[in-house]
C-alpha positions as CSV (number, residue, x, y, z in Angstrom):
1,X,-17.9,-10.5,23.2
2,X,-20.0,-8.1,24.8
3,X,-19.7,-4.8,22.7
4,X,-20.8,-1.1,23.3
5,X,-20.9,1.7,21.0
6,X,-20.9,4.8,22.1
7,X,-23.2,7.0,19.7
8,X,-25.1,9.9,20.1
9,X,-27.1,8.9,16.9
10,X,-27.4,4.9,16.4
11,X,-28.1,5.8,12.7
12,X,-24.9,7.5,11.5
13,X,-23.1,5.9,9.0
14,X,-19.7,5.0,10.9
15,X,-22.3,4.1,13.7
16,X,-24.1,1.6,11.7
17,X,-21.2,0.3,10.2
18,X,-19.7,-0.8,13.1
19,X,-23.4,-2.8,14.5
20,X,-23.1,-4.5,11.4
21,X,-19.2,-5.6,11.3
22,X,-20.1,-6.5,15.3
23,X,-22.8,-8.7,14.6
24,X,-21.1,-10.2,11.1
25,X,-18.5,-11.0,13.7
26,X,-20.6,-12.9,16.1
27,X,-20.6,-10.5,18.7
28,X,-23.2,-8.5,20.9
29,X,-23.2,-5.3,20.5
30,X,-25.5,-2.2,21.9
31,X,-25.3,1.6,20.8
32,X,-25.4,3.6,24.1
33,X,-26.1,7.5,24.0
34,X,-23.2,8.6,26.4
35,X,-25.5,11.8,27.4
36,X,-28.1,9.1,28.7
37,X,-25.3,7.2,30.8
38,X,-25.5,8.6,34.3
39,X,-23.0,7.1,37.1
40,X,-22.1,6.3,40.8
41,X,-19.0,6.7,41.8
42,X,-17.3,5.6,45.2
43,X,-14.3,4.1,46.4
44,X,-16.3,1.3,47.1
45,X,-16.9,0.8,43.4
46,X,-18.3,2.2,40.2
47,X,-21.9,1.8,38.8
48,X,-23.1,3.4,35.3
49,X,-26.9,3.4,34.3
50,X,-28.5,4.0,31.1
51,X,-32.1,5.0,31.1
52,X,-33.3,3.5,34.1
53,X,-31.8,0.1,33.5
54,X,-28.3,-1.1,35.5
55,X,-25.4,-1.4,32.7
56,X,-22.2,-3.7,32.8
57,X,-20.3,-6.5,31.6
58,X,-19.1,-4.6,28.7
59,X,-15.9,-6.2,27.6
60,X,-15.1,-3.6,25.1
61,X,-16.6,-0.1,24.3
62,X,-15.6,1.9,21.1
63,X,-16.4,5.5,21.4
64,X,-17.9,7.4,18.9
65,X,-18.1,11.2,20.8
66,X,-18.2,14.0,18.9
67,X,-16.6,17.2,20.0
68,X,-19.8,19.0,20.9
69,X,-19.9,16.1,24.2
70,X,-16.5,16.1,24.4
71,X,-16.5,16.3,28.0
72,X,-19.5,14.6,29.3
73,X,-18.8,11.7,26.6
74,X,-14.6,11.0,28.2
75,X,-16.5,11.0,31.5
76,X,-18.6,8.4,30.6
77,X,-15.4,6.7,28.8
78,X,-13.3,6.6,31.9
79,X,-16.5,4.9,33.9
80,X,-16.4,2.2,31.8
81,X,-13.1,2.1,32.1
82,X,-12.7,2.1,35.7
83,X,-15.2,-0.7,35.4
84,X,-12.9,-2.9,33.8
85,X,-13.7,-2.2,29.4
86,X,-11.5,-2.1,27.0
87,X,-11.4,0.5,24.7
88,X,-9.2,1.3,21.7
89,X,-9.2,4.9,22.8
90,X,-9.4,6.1,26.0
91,X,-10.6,8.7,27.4
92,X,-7.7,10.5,28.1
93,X,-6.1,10.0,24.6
94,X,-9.3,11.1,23.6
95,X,-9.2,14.9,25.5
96,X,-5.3,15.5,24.2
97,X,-6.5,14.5,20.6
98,X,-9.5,16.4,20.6
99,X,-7.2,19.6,21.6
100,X,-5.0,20.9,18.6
101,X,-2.9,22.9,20.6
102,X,-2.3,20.4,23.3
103,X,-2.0,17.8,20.4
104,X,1.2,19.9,18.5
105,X,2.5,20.6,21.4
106,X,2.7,16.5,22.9
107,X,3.5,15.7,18.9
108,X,6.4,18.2,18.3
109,X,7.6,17.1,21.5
110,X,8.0,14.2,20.2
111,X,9.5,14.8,17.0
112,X,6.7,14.3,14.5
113,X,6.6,16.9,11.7
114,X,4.1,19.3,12.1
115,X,3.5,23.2,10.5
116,X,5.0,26.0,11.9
117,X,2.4,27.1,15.2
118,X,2.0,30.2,16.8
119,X,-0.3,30.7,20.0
120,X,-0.7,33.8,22.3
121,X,-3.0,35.3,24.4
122,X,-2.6,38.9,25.0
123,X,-3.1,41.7,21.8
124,X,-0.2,43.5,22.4
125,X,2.2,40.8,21.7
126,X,-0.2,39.7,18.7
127,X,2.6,41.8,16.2
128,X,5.6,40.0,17.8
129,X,3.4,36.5,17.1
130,X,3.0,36.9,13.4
131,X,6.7,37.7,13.3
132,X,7.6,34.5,14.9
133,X,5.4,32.4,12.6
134,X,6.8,34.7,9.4
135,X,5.1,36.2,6.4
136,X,1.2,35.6,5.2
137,X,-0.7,33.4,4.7
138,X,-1.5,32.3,7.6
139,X,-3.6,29.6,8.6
140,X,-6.0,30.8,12.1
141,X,-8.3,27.6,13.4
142,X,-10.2,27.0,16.3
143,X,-8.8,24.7,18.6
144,X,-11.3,22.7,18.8
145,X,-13.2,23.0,15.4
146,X,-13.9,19.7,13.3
147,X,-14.7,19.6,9.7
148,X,-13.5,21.8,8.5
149,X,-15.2,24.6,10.1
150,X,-13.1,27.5,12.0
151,X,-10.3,27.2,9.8
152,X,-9.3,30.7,7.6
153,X,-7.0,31.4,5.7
154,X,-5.4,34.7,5.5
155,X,-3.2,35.9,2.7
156,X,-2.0,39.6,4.3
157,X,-0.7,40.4,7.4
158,X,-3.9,43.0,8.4
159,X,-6.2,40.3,7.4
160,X,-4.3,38.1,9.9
161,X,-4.2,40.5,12.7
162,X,-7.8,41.3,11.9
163,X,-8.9,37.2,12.1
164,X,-6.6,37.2,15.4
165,X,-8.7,40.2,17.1
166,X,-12.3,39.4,16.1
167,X,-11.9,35.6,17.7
168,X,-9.9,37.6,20.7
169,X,-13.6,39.6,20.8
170,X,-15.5,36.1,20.9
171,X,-13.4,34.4,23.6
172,X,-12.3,31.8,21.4
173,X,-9.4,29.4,21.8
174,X,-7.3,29.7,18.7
175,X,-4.0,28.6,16.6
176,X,-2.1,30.1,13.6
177,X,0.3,27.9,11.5
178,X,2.3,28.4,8.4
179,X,0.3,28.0,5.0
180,X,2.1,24.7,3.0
181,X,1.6,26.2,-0.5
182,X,3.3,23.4,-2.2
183,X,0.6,21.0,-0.9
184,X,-2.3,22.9,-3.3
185,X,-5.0,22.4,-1.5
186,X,-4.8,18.4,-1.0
187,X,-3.8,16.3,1.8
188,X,-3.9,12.6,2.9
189,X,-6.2,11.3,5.7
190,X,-4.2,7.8,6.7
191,X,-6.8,5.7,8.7
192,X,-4.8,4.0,11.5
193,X,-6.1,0.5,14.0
194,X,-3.6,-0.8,16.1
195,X,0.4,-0.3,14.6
196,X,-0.9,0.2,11.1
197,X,-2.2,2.2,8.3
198,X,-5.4,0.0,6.9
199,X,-6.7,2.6,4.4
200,X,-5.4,6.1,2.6
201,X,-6.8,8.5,0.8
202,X,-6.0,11.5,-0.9
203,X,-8.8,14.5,-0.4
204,X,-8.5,17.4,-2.6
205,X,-9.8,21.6,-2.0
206,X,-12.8,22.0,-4.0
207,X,-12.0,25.2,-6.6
208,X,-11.4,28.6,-4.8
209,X,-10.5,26.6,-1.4
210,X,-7.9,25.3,0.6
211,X,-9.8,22.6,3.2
212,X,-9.9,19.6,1.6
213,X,-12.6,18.2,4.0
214,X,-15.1,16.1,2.2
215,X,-17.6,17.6,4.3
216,X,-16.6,21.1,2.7
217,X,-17.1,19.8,-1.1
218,X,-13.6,17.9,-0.8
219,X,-13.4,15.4,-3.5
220,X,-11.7,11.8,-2.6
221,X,-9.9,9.1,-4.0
222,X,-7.7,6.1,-2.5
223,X,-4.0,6.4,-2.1
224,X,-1.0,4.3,-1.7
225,X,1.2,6.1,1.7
226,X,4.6,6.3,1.2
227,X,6.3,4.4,4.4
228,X,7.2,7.6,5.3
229,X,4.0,8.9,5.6
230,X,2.5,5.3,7.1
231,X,5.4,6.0,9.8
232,X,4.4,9.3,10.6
233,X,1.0,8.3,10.9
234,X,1.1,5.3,13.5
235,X,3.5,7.3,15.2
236,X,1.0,10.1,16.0
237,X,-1.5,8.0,16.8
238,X,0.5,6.0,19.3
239,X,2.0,9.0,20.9
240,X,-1.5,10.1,21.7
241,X,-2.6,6.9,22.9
242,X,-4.8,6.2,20.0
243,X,-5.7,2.7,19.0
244,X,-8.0,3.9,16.4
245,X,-7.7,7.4,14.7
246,X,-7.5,9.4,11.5
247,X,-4.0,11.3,10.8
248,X,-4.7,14.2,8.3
249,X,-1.3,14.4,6.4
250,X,-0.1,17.2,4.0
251,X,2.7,16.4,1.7
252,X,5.5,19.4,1.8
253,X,9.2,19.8,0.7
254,X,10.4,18.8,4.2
255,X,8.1,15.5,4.6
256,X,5.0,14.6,5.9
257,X,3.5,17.2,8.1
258,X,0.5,16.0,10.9
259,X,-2.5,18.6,10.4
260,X,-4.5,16.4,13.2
261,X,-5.6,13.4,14.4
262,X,-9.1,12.5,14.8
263,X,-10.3,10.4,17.5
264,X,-13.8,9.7,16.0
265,X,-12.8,9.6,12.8
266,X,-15.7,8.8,9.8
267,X,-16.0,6.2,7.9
268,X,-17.8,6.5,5.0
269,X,-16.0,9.0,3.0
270,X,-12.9,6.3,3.5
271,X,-14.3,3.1,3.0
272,X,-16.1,4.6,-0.4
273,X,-13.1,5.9,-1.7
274,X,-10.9,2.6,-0.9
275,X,-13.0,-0.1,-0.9
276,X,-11.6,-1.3,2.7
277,X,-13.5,-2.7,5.2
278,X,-12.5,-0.3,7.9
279,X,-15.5,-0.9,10.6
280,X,-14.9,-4.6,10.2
281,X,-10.9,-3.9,10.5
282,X,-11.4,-1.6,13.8
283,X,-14.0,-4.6,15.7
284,X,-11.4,-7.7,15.2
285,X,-8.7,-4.7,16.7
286,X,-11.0,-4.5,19.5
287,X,-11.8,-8.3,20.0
288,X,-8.5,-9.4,19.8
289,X,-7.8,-6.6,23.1
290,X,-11.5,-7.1,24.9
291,X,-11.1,-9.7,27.4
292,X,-13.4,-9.9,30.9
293,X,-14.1,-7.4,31.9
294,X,-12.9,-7.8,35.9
295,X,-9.6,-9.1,34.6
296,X,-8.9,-5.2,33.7
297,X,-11.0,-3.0,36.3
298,X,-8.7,0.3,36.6
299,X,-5.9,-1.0,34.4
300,X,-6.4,2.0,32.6
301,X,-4.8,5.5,31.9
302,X,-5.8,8.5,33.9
303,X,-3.2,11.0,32.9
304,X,-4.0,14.6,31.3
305,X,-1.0,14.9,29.2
């Protein structure tokens, strides 16, 4: 099979991972910056190039696009496939994913358990919004912050308003949720391909914090998910449209609660902490789907919700 990665850096570990479960798996396999893809479009057909040099054939792409190229990188995504690629995630699954507030909204919708979330735009109903969600703390993140970063926690109700008002001053898109106290600072990242949970792990706060991203000093170890939890998880993924993805759990007195889902998620702090073969796991996914290439030209889904 014809494979493409899209990477902005072909050296990252999730990046290199995936080369080398391609290639152990007989297939060809390129790593394409998406910024460097530029494309024709027409009615009379769709043409990408990358660096000078026509591209196509691709029977399968897996995207790797970090949230920085969100936009740019789903463009890209959706060329290749309206020119007939599979990928595990598409571009549109992608952009709701990559959205919290979009993504608790579709989820809640849905039925999947998910903290208490408040959203509002205008400072004089900011009182009224902190009501709705109830007493401090509070949880305030970015909507679209990864690792971690843009997520505060606020243990008093001024030190909530004041959070709400300085990222009000910056323009920034923002969410508050309820604080899961029970949880203690741990959570459970479930790694989903396809209709199933292939690797868990539990990822614990580092002293004197609540995110338990490993980027943040988070500390890791492999889990068995209750079916519960591996329900919850495929579930969220699927509802998004997510072939591939990483469900952040948190364990509270009601049941499992969805903190995100991750569209790129990474793979070395997993696959240490388990032992799993995840990269080889998510390339015999996308074999098994990748077919040619013309047999699936715009068989694909180009809805925004």
């Amino acid at each position: 099979m014809k494979l493409a990665i899209l990477s902005r850096n072909s050296k990252l570990y999730s990046t290199r991972r995936l080369v080398e479960a391609a290639r152990a798996q007989g297939h060809s396999v390129r790593v394409l910056d998406p910024l460097r893809c530029y494309m024709r479009i027409g009615s009379d057909g769709f043409e990408m190039r990358y660096k000078g040099a026509p591209i196509s054939g691709y029977a399968a792409v897996v995207p790797r696009i970090g949230a920085s190229v969100t936009r740019y990188g789903c463009a890209v995504l959706r060329q290749f496939e309206l020119m007939g690629s599979y990928t595990p995630n598409s571009a549109a699954a992608i952009a709701r994913a990559r959205d919290k507030l979009r993504c608790h909204q579709v989820l809640a919708a849905k039925g999947i358990g998910l903290p208490v979330t408040v959203f509002g735009d205008n400072p004089d109903d900011t009182g009224d919004l902190l009501a709705m969600l109830g007493p401090p703390p509070h949880v305030v993140k970015l909507n679209e912050g990864t690792q971690g970063n843009g997520v505060m926690l606020t243990e008093k109700l001024s030190a909530s308003r004041g959070a709400i008002e300085t990222l009000r001053g910056l323009y920034a898109n923002f969410i508050v949720q309820e604080f899961i106290a029970e949880a203690k600072g741990a959570d459970l990242r479930c790694f989903v391909v396809g209709d199933r949970v292939v690797a868990a792990m539990r990822r614990q706060a580092p002293k004197g914090d609540f995110r338990s991203n490993l980027h943040r000093g988070g500390t890791a170890k492999a889990v068995r998910a209750t079916k519960a939890e591996m329900q919850t998880a495929v579930r969220a993924a699927q509802i998004l449209g997510l072939g591939v993805a990483g469900v952040d759990l948190i364990r509270s007195r009601r049941g499992p609660l969805v903190l995100e889902v991750n569209s790129s998620p990474g793979l070395e702090g997993i696959e240490a902490a388990t032992g799993v073969d995840v990269a080889g796991t998510i390339i015999a996914h996308v074999a098994s789907h990748g077919t040619s290439p013309r047999k699936r030209e715009r068989n694909m889904d180009l809805t925004d919700s």
